[in-house]
C-alpha positions as CSV (number, residue, x, y, z in Angstrom):
1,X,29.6,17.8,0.1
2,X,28.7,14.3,1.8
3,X,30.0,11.2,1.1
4,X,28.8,8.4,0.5
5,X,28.4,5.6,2.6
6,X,28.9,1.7,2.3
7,X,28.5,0.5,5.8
8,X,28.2,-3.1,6.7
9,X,27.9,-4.2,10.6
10,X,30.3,-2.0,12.9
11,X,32.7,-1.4,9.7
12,X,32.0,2.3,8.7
13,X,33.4,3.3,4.7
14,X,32.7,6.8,3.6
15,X,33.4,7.1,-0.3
16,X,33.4,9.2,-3.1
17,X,31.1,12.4,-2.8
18,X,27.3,12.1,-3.7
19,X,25.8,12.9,-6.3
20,X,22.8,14.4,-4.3
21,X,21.7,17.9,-3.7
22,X,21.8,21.0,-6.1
23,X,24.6,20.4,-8.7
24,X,24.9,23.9,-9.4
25,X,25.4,25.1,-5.3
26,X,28.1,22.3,-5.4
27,X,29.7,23.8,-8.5
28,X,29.4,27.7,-7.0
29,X,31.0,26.1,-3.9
30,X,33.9,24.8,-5.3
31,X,34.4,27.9,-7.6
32,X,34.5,29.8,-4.5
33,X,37.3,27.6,-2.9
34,X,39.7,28.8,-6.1
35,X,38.6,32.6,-4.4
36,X,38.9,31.7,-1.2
37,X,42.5,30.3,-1.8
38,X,44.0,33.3,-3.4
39,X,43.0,35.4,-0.2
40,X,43.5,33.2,2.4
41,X,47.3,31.8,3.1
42,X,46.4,29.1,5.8
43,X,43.6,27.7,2.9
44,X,46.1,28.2,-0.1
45,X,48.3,25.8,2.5
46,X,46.0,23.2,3.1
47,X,44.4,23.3,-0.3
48,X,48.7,22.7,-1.4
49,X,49.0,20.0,0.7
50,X,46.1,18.2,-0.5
51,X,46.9,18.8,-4.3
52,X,50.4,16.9,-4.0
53,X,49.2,14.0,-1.2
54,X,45.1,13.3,-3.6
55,X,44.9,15.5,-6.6
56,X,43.0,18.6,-7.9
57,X,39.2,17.2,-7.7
58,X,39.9,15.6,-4.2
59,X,41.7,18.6,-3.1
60,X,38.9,21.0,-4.0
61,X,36.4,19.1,-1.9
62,X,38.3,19.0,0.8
63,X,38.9,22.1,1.0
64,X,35.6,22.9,-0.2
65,X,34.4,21.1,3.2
66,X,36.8,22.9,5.2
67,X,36.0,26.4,3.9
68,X,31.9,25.1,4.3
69,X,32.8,24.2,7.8
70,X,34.1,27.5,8.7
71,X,31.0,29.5,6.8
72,X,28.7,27.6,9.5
73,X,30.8,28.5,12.4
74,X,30.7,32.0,11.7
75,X,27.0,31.9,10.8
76,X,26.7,30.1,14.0
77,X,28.7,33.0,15.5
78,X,27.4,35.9,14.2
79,X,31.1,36.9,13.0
80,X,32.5,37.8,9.9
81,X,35.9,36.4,8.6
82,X,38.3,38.8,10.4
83,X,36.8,37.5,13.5
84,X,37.0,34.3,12.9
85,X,40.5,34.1,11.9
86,X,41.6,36.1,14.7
87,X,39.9,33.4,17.1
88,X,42.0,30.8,15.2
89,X,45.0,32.4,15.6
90,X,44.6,33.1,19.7
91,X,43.4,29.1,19.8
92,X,47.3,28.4,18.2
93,X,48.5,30.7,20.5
94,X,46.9,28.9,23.6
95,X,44.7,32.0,24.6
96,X,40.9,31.9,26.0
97,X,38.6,32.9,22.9
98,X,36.5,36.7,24.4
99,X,33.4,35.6,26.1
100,X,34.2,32.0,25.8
101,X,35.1,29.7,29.1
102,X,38.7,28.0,29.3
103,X,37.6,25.0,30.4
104,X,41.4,23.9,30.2
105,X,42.5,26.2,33.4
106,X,41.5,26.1,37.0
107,X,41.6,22.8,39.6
108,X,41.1,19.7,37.8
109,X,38.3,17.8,38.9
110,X,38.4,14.7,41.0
């Protein structure tokens, strides 16, 4: 899931998705997005959003990327999805994550 890149002096453009890598994980990982929808509503609401605004291929990447993004976080982790959805939800709520510093309380530095 990387795009590809036409980049001429300080102008960065990121384009279509390449063509590079194993076709069939890319294929697996998008079939899994169509899963990963159907169980999980704040996915099913981005993955909507993104149908109407680019389309069913962009949207599945996107979301592809997004669900890809959270399977390294929680590998990172060492969580499972419960765990990681619960983090999300105290981060909207404004909480500290357990075992993780607030670095947004205390005096602010000078």
């Amino acid at each position: 899931m990387i795009p590809c890149e036409h980049t001429s002096g300080k102008r960065q453009r990121l384009g279509k998705m390449s063509k590079e890598g194993n076709s069939l994980l890319r294929y697996l990982w998008t079939e899994a997005v169509m899963h990963a929808v159907q169980k999980d509503p704040e996915l099913r609401r981005f993955y909507r959003r993104k149908l109407i605004q680019k389309g069913m291929g962009k949207a599945r990447v996107a979301t592809a990327r997004k669900l890809g993004i959270r399977l390294w976080i929680m590998m990172r982790d060492q969580i499972d999805y419960e765990e990681f959805c619960h983090r999300g939800k105290l981060r909207q709520k404004g909480e500290a994550h357990a075992g993780m510093l607030d670095f947004n309380s205390g005096p602010a530095l000078q």
